[in-house]
C-alpha positions in Angstrom: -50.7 -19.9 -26.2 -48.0 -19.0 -23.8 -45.7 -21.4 -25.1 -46.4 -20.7 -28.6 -45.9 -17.1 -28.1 -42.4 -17.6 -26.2 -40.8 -20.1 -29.3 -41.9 -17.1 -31.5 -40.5 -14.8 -29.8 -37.4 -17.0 -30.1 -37.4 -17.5 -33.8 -36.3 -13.9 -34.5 -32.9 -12.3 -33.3 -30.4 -13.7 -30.3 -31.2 -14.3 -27.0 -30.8 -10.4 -25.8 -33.0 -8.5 -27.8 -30.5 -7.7 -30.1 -28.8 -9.1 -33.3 -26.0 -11.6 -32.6 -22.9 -11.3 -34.2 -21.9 -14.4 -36.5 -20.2 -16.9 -35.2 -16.4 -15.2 -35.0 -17.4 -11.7 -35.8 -15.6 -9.0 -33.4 -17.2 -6.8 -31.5 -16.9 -3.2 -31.8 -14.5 -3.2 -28.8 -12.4 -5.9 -30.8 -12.3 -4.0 -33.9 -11.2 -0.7 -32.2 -8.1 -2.1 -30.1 -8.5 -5.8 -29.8 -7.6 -6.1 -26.3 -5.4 -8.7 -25.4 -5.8 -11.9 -23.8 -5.6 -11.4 -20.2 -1.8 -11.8 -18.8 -0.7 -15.0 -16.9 -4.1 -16.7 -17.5 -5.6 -19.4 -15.2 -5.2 -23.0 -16.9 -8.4 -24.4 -18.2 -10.2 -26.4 -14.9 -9.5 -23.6 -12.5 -11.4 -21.8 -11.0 -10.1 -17.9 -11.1 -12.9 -15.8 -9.6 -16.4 -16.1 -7.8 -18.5 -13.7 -8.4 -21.6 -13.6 -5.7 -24.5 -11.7 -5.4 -26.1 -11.7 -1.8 -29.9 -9.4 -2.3 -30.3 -7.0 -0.3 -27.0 -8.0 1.9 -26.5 -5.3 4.5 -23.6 -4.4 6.8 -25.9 -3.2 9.4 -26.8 -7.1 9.7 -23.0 -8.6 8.9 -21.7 -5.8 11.2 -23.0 -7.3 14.3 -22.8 -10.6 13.6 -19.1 -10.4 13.0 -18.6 -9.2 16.3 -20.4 -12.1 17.9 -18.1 -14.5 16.0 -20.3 -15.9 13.8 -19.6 -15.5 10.3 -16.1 -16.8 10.1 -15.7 -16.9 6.2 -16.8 -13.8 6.0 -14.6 -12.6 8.9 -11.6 -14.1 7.1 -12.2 -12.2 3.6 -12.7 -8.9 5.2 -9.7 -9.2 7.8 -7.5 -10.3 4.5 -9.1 -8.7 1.7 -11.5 -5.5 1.3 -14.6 -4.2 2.2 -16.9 -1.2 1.5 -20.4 0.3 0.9 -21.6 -0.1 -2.2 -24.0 2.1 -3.3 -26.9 1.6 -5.2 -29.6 4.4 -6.7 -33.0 5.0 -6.2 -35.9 2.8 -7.3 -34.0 0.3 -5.2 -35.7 -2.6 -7.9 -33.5 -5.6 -8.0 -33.4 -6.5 -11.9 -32.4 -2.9 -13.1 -29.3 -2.6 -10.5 -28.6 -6.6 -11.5 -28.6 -5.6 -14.9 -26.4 -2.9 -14.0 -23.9 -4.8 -11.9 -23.8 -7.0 -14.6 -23.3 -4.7 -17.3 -21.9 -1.5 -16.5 -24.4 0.2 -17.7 -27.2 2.6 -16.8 -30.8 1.8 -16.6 -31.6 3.6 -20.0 -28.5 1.5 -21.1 -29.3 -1.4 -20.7 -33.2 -1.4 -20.8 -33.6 -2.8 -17.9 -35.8 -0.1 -15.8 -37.9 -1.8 -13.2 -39.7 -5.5 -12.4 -41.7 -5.5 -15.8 -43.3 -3.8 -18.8 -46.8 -3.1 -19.5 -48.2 -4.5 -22.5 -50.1 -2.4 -25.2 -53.4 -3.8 -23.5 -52.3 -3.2 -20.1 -51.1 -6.7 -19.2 -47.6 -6.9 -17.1 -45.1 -9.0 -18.1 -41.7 -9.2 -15.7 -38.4 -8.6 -17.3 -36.4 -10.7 -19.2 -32.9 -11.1 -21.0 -35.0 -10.2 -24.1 -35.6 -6.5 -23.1 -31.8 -6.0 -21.5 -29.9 -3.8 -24.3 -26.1 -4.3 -23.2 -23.9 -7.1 -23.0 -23.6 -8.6 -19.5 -20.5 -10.2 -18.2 -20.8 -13.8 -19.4 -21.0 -12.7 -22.7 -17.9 -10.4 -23.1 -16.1 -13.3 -20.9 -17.1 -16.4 -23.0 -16.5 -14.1 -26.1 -12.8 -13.3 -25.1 -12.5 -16.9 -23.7 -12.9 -16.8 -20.4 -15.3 -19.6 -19.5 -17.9 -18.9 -17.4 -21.0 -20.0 -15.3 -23.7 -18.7 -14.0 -26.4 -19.5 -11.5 -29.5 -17.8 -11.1 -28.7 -14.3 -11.8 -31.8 -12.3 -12.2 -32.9 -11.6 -15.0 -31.4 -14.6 -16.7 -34.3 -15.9 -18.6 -35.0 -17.1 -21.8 -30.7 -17.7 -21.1 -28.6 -16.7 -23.5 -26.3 -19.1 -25.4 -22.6 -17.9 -24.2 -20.0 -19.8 -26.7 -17.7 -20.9 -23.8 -19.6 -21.8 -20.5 -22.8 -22.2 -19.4 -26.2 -20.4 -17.5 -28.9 -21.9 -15.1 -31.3 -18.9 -15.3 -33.4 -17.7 -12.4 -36.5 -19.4 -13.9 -34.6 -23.0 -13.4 -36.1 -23.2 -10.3 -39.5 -24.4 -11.0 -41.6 -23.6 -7.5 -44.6 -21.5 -7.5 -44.8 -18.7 -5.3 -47.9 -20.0 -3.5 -49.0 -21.9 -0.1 -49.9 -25.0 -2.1 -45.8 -25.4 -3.1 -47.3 -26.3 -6.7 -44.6 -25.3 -9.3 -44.4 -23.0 -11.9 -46.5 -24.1 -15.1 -47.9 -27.2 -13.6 -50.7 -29.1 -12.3 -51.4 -32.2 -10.4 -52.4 -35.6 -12.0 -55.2 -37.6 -10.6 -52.5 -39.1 -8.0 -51.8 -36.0 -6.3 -48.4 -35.9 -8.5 -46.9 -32.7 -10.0 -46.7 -32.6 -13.8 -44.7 -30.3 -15.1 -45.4 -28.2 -17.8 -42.1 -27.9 -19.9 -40.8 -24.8 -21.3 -37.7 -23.5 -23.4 -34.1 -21.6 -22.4 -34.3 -22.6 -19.1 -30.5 -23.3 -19.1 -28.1 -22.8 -21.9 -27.0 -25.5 -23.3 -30.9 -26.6 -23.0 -29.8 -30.0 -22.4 -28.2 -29.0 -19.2 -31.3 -28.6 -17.5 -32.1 -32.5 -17.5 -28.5 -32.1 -15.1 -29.7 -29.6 -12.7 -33.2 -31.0 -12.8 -32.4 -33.4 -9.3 -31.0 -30.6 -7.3 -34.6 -28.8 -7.4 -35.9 -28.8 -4.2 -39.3 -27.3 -3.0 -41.3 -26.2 -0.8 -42.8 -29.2 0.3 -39.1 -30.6 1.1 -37.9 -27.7 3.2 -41.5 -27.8 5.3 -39.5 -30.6 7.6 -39.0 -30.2 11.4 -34.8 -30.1 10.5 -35.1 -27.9 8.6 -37.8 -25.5 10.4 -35.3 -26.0 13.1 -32.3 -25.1 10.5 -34.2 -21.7 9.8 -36.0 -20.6 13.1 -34.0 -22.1 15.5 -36.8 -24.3 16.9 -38.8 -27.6 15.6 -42.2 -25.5 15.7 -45.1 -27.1 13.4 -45.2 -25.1 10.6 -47.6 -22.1 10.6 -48.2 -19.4 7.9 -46.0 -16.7 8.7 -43.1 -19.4 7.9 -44.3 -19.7 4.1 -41.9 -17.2 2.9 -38.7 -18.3 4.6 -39.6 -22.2 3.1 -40.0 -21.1 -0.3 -36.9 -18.8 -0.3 -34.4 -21.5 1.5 -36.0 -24.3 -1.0 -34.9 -21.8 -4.1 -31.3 -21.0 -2.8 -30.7 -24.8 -1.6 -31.6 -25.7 -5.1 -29.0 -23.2 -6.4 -26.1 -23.6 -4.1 -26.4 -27.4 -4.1 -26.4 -27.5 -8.0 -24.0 -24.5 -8.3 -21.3 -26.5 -6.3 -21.8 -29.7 -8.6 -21.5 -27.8 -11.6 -18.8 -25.5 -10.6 -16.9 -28.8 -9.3 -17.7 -30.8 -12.6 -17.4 -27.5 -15.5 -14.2 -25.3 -13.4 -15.1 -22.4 -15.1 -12.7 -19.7 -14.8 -15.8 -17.2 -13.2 -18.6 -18.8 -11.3 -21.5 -16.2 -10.9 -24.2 -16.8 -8.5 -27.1 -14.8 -6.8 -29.2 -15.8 -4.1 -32.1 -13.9 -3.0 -32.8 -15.0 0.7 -31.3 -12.0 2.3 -33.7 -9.6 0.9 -36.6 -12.0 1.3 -36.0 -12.8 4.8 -35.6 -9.4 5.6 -38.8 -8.1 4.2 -40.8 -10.5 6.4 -38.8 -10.9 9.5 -37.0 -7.3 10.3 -39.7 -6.4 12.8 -38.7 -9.1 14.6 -34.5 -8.9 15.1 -34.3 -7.9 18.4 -31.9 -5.1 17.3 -34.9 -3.2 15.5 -36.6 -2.6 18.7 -40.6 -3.6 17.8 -42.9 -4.6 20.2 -43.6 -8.7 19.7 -44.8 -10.9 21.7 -42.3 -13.3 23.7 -43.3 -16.6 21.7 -42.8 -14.4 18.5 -39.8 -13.4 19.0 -38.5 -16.6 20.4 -39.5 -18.2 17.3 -38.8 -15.4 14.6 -36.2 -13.4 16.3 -33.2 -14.7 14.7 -34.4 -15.3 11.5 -32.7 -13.0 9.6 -29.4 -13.6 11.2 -29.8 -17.3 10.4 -30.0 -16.6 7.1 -26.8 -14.4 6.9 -24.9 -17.7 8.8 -26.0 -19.9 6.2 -24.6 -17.7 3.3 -21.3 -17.6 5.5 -21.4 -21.4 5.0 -22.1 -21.3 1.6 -19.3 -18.8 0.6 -17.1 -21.3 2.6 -18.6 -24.4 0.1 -17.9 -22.1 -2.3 -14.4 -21.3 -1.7 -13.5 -24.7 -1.0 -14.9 -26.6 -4.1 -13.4 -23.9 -6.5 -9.7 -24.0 -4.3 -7.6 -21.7 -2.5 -6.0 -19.6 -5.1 -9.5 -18.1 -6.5 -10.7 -14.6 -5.5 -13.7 -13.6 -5.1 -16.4 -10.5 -5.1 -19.2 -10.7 -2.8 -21.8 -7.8 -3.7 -25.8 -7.2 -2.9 -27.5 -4.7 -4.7 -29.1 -2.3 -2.0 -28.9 -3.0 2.2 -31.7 -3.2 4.5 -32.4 -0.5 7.1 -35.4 0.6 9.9 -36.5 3.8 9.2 -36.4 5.3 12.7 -38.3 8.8 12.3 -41.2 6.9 10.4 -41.1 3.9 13.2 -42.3 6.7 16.0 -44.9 7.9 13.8 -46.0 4.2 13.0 -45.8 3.5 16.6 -48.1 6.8 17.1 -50.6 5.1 14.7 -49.8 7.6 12.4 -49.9 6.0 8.3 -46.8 5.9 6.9 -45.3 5.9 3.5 -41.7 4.5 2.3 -40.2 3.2 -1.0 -41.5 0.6 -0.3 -45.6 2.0 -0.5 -47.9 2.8 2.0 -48.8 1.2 5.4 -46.8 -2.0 6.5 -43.7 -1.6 8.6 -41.2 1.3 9.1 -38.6 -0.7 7.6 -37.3 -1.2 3.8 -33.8 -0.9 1.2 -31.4 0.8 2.7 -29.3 2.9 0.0 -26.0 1.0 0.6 -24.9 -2.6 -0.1 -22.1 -4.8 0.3 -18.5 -4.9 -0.5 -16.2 -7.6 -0.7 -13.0 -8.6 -2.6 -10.3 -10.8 -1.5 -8.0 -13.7 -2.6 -5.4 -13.2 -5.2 -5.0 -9.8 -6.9 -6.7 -8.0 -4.3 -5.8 -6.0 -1.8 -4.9 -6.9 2.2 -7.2 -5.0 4.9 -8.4 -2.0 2.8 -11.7 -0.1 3.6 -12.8 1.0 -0.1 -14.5 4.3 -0.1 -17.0 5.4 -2.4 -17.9 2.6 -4.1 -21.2 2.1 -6.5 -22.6 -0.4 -8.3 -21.8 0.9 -11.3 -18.0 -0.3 -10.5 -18.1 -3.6 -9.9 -18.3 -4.4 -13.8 -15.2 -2.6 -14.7 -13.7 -3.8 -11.6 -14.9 -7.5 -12.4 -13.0 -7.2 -16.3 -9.8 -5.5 -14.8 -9.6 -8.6 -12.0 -10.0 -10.2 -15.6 -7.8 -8.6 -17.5 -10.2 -7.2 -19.5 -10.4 -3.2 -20.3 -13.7 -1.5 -19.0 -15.4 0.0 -21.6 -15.8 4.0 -21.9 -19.3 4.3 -22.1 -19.3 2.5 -18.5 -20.0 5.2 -16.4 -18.2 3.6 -13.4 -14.8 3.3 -12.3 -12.1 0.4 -11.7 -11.6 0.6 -8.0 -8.2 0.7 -8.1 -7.4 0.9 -4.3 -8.6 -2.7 -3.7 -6.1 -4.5 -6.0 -3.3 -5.2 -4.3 0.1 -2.1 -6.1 1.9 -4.9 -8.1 -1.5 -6.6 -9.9 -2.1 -2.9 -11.0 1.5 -2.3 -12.0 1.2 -5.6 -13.9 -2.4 -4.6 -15.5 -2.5 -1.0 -16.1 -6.2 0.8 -16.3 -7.0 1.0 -19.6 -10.2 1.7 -21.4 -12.0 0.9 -24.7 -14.4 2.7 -26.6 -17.6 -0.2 -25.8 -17.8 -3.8 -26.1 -21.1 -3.5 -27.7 -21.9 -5.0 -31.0 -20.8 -3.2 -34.3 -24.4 -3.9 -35.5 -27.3 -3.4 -32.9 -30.3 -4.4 -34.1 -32.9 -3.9 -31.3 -35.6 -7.3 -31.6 -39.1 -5.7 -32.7 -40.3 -7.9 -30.2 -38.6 -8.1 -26.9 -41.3 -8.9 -24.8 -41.4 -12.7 -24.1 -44.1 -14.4 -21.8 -43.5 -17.4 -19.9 -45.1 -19.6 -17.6 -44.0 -18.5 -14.6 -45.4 -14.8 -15.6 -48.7 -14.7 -13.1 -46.8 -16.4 -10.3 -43.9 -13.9 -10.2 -46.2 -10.9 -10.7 -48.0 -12.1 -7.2 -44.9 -12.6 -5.7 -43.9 -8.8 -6.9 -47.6 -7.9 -5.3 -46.9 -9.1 -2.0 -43.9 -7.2 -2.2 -45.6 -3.4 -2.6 -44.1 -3.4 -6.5 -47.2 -4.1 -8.2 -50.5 -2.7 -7.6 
């Protein structure tokens, strides 16, 4: 029934809730000014730009490991390159300030307002490309041909077909959030062997996921005493309060491990990818960074105190994977959508035995989003050791087309930040806007909402979480 419901769903307009324009058509944007190609293009197979999106990403975290030495591609960007707080806006809910960092747009813009939608008989179903209202980035790019790629963003799902490029969308990664490690829309055969229950748009082209298929990797694969060790630090035998940190690791692995074989076989000129283990690992391991000042036991902290920090290491090494397989002369944006922070005035009252009530709901830990995010450009076109003030997320889209070329569009409520390109890229490329890159024809799908098999086990995951009751 799922299934049946999702091809339906399908069958009517494009892939974003909307009606496509015919192969060719311009957009509004194109018809109003027709904005040129961008100057001095990269050559088809390079790489121009990387785009990554580090959840939940704080400086509070980076800041202090910098100073230890030990995030030396990240040290590297900054030192030559810029850096600043990005600021996000409250809910702190990762798909809506995704959506906006990919689009531009506001929440009412782009439709995108929280995890999920509630059904006319009360049932939630989580977000999907099918409800977003405004064009993301890898469709104005493929559209203007740029090629692109795109790993994981969330939402990405049922993904969308972009005419030059290609999308692995968030639901690629097939692994149930659940101790068993069973994955999404499957069972076990009378062998003890997962059989997978096959469903639509996972990747665009469709045939690509048969490609990306090998590089899944799962819980059960991560639950290994090298990579326990790779993680906490120590070969401990796995106990429950690991779960989390397997399942997250096993869904980035399968990202950046595919990600750098598709960006080192496809060069597209932008190479977009999220990963969500900073956000994750911080929800269920803050308490425990010696920096945050809770009261754990010894063997606790031994074995969970650097957890979070681990995490932030391996991202420095996949940024340096990154930058290496796409070549010395890209650039590259590094952005999260909210930071992490204790909240020190509730943390006495917790520590009283007081209850206590965050963003995040009631009880749990004095600890949750923090307001601000990440920063980072560098590489060509950017500027050298500047501190970007003021920055939002609603900036990084306009920012991201004028890296490309591109005008922003004027119903973008952000700004190009100017002050991190280095003065002759902006002399060269001179701000400009358009009146929108939206279509000339929007025709809002009478039926945006689109289940999936994965629908129960992300709505538990969103439970655990404090965002659904």
């Amino acid at each position: 029934m799922i299934i049946a419901a999702f091809v339906a769903a399908l069958t009517g307009c494009g892939g974003n809730g909307r009606g496509s324009a015919a192969e060719g058509e311009p957009s509004t944007a194109v018809e109003a000014v027709r904005p040129k190609p961008p100057s001095n293009p990269t050559p088809d197979g390079e790489t121009e730009l990387l785009l990554v999106g580090l959840d939940g990403a704080t400086w509070h975290v980076i800041d202090s490991l910098l100073a230890q030495g030990n995030l030396p591609n990240l040290s590297r960007l900054i030192e030559t390159g810029v850096r600043g707080r990005l600021e996000s806006e409250r809910p702190i809910q990762s798909p809506p300030v995704w959506t906006t960092i990919a689009t531009g747009k506001t929440r009412e813009q782009h439709g995108i307002e929280t995890f999920f939608v509630v059904r006319d008989d009360d049932k939630k179903i989580p977000v999907t490309t099918r409800m977003r209202t405004a064009r993301p980035f890898w469709d104005i790019f493929s559209e203007m041909g740029i090629s692109v790629g795109v790993m994981g963003w969330w939402p990405s799902w049922p993904a969308e077909e972009v005419r030059n490029g290609f999308i692995i969308s968030d639901r690629a990664w097939p692994v149930r959030f659940s101790p068993n490690a069973v994955p999404y829309g499957t069972r076990r055969d009378e062998t003890g062997s997962v059989v997978e229950w096959d469903f639509e748009r996972r990747t665009w082209p469709e045939e690509l996921f048969e490609e990306f298929r090998p590089f899944i990797v799962t819980e059960e694969a991560v639950v290994r005493p090298e990579i326990t060790e790779q993680i906490f630090g120590s070969r401990a035998k796995p106990r429950q309060e690991m779960w989390n940190a397997y399942w997250v690791y096993a869904k980035d692995i399968t990202f950046v491990r595919s990600g750098l074989h598709f960006l080192s076989k496809r060069r597209p000129r932008v190479f977009a990818i999220y990963l969500e283990g900073a956000d994750v690992m911080s929800h269920y391991y803050w308490h425990y960074r010696p920096a945050e000042k809770f009261e754990i036991s010894p063997e606790d902290r031994a074995l969970f105190g650097d957890a979070v920090d681990r995490y932030y290491r391996y991202a420095d090494e996949v940024i340096g994977r990154l930058l290496r397989t796409a070549g010395e002369e890209t650039a590259i944006l590094i952005v999260s959508d909210h930071g992490f922070e204790t909240l020190w005035d509730l943390k006495v009252k917790w520590e009283r035995g007081e209850e206590i009530e965050h963003e995040g709901g009631k009880g749990g830990y004095p600890y949750t989003h923090a307001l601000h995010g990440i920063f980072i450009a560098s590489g060509p076109g950017f500027a050298n050791g500047v501190r970007v003030e003021g920055a939002s997320i609603y900036d990084v889209m306009p920012t991201l087309m004028h890296r490309m070329g591109l005008p922003a569009g004027e119903d973008m409520p952000g700004r190009v930040l100017k002050e991190a390109f280095e003065s002759n890229f902006i002399e060269r490329h001179p701000l400009e806007r358009i009146p929108t890159w939206e279509r000339a024809e929007q025709q809002k799908s009478t039926d945006t909402i689109v289940e999936g098999p994965m629908d129960d086990a992300i709505l538990e995951k969103l439970k655990t979480l404090g965002y659904v009751d």
